[in-house]
N, C-alpha and C positions, 0 to 999 in steps of 0.2 A: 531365883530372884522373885521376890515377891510383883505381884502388877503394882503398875503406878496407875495413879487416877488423874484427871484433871485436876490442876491447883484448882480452875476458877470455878468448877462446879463448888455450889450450893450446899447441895442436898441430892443423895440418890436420886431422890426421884425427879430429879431434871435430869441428868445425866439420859442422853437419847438408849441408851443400853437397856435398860431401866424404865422407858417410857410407854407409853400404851403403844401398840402395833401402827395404827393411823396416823400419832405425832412424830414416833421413827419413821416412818416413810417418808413424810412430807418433809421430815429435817435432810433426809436422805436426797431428794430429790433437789430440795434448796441450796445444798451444797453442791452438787453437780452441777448444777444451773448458772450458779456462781461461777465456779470455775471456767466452763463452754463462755460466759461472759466477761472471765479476767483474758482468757486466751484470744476471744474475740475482737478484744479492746488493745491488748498486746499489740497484738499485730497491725492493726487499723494506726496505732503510735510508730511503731515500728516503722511502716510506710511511708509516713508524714516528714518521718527525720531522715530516712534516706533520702527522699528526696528533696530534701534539705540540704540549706550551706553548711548545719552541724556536721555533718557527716564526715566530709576532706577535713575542716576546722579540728574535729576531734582528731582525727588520724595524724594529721599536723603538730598537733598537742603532744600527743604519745609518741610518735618520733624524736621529739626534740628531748627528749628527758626520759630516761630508764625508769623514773620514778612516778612516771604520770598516771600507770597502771596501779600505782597505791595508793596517790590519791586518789581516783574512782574506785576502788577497792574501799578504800577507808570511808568516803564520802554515803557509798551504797549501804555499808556495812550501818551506819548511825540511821540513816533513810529506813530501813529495815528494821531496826529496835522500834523506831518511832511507829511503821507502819501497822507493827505487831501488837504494841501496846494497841493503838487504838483501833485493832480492828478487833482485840481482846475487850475493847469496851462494853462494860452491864446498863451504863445506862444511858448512852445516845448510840441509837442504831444510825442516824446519818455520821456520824463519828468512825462507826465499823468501816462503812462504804469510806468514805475519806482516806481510813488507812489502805484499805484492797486498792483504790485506786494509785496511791502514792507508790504502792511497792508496784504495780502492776507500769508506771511510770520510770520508775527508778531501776528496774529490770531492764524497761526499754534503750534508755539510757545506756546500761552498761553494755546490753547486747548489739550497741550501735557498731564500734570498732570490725567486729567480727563479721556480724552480716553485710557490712561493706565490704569487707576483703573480699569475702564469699560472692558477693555480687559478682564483682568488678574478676576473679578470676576463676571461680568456679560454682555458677551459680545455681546448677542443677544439683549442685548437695545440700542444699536449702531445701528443696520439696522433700527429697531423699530423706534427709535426716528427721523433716517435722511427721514425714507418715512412719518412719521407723518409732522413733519415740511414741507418736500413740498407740501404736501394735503394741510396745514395750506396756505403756502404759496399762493399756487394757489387757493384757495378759496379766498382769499384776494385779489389778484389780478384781478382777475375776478369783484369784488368787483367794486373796483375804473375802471376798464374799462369798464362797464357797464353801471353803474351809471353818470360817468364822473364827480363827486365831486369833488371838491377841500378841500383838508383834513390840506388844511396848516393853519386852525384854529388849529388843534393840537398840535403843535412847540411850546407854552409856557408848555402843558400840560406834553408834553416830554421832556421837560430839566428840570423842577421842580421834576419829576417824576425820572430821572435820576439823579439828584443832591442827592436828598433823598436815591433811592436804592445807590448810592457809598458811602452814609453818613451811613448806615446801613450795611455795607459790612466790611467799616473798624471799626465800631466797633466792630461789632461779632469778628473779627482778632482781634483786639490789648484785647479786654475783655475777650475773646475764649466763645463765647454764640452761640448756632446753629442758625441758618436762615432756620425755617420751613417749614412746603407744602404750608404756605399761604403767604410766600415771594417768594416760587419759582412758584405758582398759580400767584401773582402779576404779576412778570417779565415777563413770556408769555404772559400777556396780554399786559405789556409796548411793548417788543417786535410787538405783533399785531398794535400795535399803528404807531410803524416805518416802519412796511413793507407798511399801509395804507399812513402813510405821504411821505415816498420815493415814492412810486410808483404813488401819486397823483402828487408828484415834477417833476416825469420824462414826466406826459403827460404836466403839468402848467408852469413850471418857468425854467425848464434847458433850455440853449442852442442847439439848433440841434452840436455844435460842443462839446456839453458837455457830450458824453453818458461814457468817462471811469470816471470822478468823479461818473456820475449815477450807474454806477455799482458799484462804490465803496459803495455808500451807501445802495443800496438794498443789498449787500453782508453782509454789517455790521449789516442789520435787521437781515436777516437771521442764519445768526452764534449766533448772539444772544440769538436766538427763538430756535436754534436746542439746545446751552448751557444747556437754564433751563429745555426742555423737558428732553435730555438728564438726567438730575439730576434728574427729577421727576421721569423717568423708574427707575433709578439705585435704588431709594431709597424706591420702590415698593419690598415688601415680594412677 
């Protein structure tokens, strides 16, 4: 398969790949920074709504109706095109941040349900799974910076693989059938998938002026990967 390139690059020589040594580094380092601040800001959200009347309110929501997980499903899902486009944006940089914030927002949201269970019945798989996922993380990482591969063969692998897991999600919802250890084994590994394909994108095909879409996407691996571990601890005897 030949590489793919970013749609929204220009011109090579914006493309950070392509860039003088000092402008990749510093795109390099802006992206991380971003991310340690979508994660940071996550969580600070996260808190606010646990301890919050949303919290029981949601959980109440989604009991009453099989169907409440597709609304927030569907609702996340639109939130996310929106936040993508504009954190894709070339010409308002507060536009970028607007999007990071929305999706970083909109995560928080969805991952309210869960982290409440997890509180209220098992709440040491919450530490558990947020330092397992960055070990994961960073092993990965490491990975592609090392190496210097380019993983954007992967991108058919991960939309097919993502089509299928949402195809499998809402059936269990609307049929009510469980999604067992070896869908939630699967997902961690789709997850590992996208931390290697985002973070192969951030050294290959972004822009040096593109690091807050980049954080938006290594963030969205990551919440992903922390999701199904998370599920996998909780659902450990």
């Amino acid at each position: 398969m030949s590489q793919a390139v970013n749609p929204y690059a220009a011109a090579n020589f914006e493309v950070a790949a392509m860039a003088a040594e000092n402008e990749r580094a510093s795109f390099i380092t802006k992206t991380y920074l971003h991310l340690v601040g979508a994660i940071g800001a996550f969580i600070l959200v996260e808190a606010v709504l646990l301890n919050s009347p949303l919290a029981p309110k949601m959980m109440e929501m989604l009991g009453r109706s099989q169907y409440g997980w597709l609304m927030v499903m569907g609702g996340f899902m639109v939130v996310s095109w929106v936040a993508n486009s504009w954190a894709l944006s070339a010409v308002s940089l507060s536009k970028q941040y607007l999007g990071l914030s929305l999706y970083v927002v909109g995560e928080a949201i969805v991952f309210l349900p869960l982290l409440y269970m997890a509180k209220l019945s098992k709440p040491e798989a919450i530490p558990a799974a947020a330092i397992t996922t960055l070990g994961l993380f960073g092993i990965l990482t490491l990975v592609v910076f090392i190496t210097r591969k380019d993983f954007s063969f992967l991108r058919s692998i991960l939309l097919f693989g993502g089509i299928a897991a949402c195809g499998l999600i809402v059936c269990a919802i609307v049929f009510g059938f469980e999604l067992g250890p070896i869908f939630t084994y699967a997902m961690i590994a789709l997850a590992c998938g996208y931390i290697l394909y985002s973070t192969s994108n951030v050294m290959h095909h972004y822009r040096t002026t593109q690091y807050v879409a980049a954080a938006l996407a290594l963030f969205a691996a990551v919440a992903m990967m922390f999701w199904y571990i998370l599920r996998l601890f909780m659902s450990r005897d």
